[in-house]
N, C-alpha and C positions, 0 to 999 in steps of 0.2 A: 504494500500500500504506500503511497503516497502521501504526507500531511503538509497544509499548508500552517503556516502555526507563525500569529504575531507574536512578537516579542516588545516589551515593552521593559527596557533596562531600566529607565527614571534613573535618581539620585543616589548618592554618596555610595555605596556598597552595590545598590541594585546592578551596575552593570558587571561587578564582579562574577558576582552568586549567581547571576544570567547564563554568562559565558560558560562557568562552568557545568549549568542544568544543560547549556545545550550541545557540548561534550560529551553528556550521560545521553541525551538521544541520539546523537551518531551512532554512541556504542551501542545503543538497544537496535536503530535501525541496522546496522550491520550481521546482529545475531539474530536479529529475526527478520532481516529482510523490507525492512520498510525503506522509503527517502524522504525527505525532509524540505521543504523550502521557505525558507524563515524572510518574514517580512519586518522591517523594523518600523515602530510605531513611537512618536513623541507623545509624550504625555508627563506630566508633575513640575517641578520646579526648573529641571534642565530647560523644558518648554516654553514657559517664563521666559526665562534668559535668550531662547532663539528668537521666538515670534509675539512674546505679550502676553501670555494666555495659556494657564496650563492646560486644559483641553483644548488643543486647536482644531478647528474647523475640520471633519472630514476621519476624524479616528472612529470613530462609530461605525463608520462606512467601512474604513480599513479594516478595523478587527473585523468585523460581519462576516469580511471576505473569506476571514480566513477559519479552521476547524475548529483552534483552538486557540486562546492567548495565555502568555506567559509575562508575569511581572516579578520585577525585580524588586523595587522599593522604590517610595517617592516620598517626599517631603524633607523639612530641615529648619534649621533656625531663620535661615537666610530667606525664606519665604513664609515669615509668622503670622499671626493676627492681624499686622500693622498694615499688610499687604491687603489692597481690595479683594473682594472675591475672586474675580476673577484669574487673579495670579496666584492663587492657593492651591495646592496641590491635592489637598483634602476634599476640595472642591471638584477638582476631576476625577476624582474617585466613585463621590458620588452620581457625577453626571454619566459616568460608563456605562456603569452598575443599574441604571436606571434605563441608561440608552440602549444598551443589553436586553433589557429584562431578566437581569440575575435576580433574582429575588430570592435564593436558597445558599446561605453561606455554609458551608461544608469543614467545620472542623475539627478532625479526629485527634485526639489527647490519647496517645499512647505509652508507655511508659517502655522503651528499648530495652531486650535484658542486660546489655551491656551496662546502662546508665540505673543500674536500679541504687546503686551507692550516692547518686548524684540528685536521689526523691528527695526533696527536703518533709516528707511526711515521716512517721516513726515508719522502724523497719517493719513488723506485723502488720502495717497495714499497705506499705508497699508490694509485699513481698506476695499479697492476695492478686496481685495483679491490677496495672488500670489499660481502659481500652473502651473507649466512650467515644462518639462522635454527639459533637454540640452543632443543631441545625440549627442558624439563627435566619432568622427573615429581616431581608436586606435593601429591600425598595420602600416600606412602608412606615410608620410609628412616626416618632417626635423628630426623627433627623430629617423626615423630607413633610413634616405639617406644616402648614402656616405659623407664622413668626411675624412679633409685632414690638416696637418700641415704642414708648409714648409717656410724654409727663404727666402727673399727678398734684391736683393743686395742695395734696399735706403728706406726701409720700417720696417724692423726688420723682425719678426717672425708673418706670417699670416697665415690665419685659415680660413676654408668653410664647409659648410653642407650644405649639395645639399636637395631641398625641391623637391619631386617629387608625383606625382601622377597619375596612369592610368584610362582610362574610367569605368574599371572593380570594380576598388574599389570606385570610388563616384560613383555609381549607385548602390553598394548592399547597406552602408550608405545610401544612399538617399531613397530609397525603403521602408527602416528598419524605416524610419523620417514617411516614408508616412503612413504606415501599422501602427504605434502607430499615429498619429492624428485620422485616422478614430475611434481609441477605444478612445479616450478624445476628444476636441474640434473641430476637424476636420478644422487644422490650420498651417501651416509649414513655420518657417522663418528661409531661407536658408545663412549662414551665409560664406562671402566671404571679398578679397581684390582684386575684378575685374579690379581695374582703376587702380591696380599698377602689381599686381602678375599673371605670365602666368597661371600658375595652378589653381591659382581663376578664372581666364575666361574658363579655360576646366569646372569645377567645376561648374559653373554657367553654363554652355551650357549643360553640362548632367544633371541637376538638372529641366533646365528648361523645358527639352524633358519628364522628368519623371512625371511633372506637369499634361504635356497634358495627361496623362494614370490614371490620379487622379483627373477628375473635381470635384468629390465632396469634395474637399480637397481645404480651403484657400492657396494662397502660396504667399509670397514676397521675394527679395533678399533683406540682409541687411549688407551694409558695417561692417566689423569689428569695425571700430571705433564709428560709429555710435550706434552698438548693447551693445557697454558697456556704454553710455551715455545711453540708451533705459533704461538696468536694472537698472538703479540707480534712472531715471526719473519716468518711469510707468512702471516696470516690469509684471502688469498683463496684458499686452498688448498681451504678450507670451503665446503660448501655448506648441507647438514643436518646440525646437531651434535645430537644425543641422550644422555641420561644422566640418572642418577639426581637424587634432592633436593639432598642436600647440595653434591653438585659441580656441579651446573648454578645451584645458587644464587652460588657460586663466579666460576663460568668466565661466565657471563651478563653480569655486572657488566665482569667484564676486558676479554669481547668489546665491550660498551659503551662503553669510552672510547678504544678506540684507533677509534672514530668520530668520536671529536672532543668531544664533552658528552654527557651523558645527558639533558638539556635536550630533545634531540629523537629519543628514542629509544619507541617504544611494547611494550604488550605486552597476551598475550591468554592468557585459563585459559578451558581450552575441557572438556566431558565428552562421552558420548555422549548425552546427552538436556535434562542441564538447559540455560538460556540463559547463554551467554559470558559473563566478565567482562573486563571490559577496561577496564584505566589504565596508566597511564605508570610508567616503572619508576622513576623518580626518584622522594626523600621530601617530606613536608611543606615542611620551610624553611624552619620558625616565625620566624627572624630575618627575614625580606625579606617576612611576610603581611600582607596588608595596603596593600603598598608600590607595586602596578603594577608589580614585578620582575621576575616569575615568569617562564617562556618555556612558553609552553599548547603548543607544539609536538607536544611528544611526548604530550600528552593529546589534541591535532588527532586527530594520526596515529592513536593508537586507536581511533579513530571509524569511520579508513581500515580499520582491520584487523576493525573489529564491521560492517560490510558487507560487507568477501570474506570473513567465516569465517560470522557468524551468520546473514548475509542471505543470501547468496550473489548482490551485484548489487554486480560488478567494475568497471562502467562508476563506481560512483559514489564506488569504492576510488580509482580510477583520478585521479577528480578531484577527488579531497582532495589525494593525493598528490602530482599536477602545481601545485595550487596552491600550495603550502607551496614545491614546489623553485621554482617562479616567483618569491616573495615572499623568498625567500633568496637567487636569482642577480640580483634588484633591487638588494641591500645591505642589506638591514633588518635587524638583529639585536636581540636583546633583551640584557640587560648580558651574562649568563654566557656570550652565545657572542659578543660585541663584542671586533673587534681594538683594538687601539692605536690612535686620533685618530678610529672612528668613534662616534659620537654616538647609543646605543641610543634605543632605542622601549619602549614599555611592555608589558604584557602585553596590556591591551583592543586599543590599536591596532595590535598584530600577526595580533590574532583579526582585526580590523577589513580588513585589507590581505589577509586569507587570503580571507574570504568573498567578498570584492571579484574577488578572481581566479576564485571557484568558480561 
């Protein structure tokens, strides 16, 4: 097969961790025969700096064209707050994501066996295993509602972001939760703030109708506050976490380090039609670009996960991801995930030592 696959390097690290994810598809294309033709795509803060605008005119159309996309990292100091919207990199994130129709963020918390010293949870409850994928929904809630400033004659200067949600969009979320437990444990905890938030009782009431069309499917609701006391407590309790924008933006990142780094964590915004995007959930890291720092890992990984979601060709998920736990139960670390007295590797020669295994 043939893939046409954007790339979208962006800022300080991303075009590192890039190069090297697209290293590991040569090597997968070679052992199983596919070719590749990589389109390169501006977008984030470098985009700024070229033409004005970190989404420039016409990326929507480029990625469309192509199967799947690939990102590296965007944002940085250098493009903060102070910066109009328009030149925010944050800001074309959202507008992809939207221009896509990704609406299903895809992110598995696995715990590597290599890295199980590097849990920061106690040992007994690492040692149970973790291996959760967190579905957050990615077009909808407070990041893309209505937002308003406006003076107050005894109050100052006050501010709203309207949190909304239709029946349409937590029932394909909710679907997309179901449809991945039946391929893993066949388990779904629907994540809400029922006893306070209207939209978490809509949320909860279409989740719980979805249920009845999935008995072979475990399901429970679990309070927001509850479910980030859950991950810190037993996280392998999880298997499919599902929830809204804001709180899986939340709870995503929490599930993430009691893996040990985000260094090697990936992730995937997937829709019904348009093609994947996938990078690593970790940022830029404008301090260490440049540096051979970085740990491509978790940009590998997403490579692993733009095959079993976009391609649908497991075998060659399969051997990304044997490679990477190969090259980790070797000893090889890269700094951020380097114990005490061992001696890191770079970022090229851990892309170098992955391929090697694939």
């Amino acid at each position: 097969m043939n893939y046409k696959i954007a790339l979208i390097k962006g800022d300080g690290i991303g075009p590192e961790v890039v190069n090297e994810a697209v290293g590991v598809l040569e090597a997968v294309g070679e052992k199983f025969g596919h070719t590749f033709e990589f389109v390169d795509v501006l977008l984030g803060g470098c985009a700024t700096d070229a033409v004005g605008k970190s989404y420039p005119d016409g990326t929507a159309e480029k990625c469309r064209a192509c199967d799947a996309v690939l990102l590296g990292a965007v944002g940085g100091p250098k493009w903060g707050s102070d910066k109009p919207p328009e030149q925010r990199p944050e800001t074309a994130l959202l507008a992809i994501r939207k221009d896509l129709g990704l609406y299903a963020n895809l992110r598995p918390a696995t715990l590597r066996p290599a890295m199980a010293d590097a849990c920061p949870l106690k040992k007994e409850t690492a040692e149970k295993g973790i291996d959760l994928m967190m579905v957050r929904e990615l077009t909808g809630g407070i990041y893309f509602g209505k937002r308003d400033r406006y003076q107050t004659e005894d109050r100052g200067l006050e501010c709203t972001d309207l949190m909304a949600y239709s029946e349409q969009e937590i029932e394909r979320i909710g679907r997309r939760a179901f449809e991945l437990a039946r391929l893993r444990r066949k388990k779904v905890s629907s994540v809400d703030k029922a006893n306070v938030l209207e939209t978490s009782r809509l949320w909860r009431s279409v989740m719980h109708r979805l249920a009845e069309e999935y008995p072979d499917v475990q399901y429970e609701d679990v309070l927001v506050d509850n479910c980030a006391m859950q991950l810190v407590r037993d996280p392998g309790q999880f298997d499919v976490v599902v929830t809204e924008n804001m709180f899986g933006d939340i709870l995503s990142d929490e599930a993430s380090m009691v893996t040990g780094s985000i260094g090697l964590l990936p992730s995937a915004s997937i829709g019904d039609t348009a093609p994947g995007l996938y990078e690593p959930i970790h940022g830029s890291a404008p301090d260490i670009a440049g540096q051979d720092k970085a740990n491509p890992i978790a940009t590998i990984l997403s490579v692993a996960m733009m095959f079993r979601y976009s391609f649908q060709r497991a075998a060659e998920a399969d051997a990304i991801e044997a490679a990477v736990d190969a090259v980790l139960a070797e000893g090889w670390r890269t700094p951020d995930i380097a114990e005490p007295g061992v001696t890191p590797i770079g970022t090229k020669e851990m892309g170098r030592l992955i391929r090697a295994h694939i």
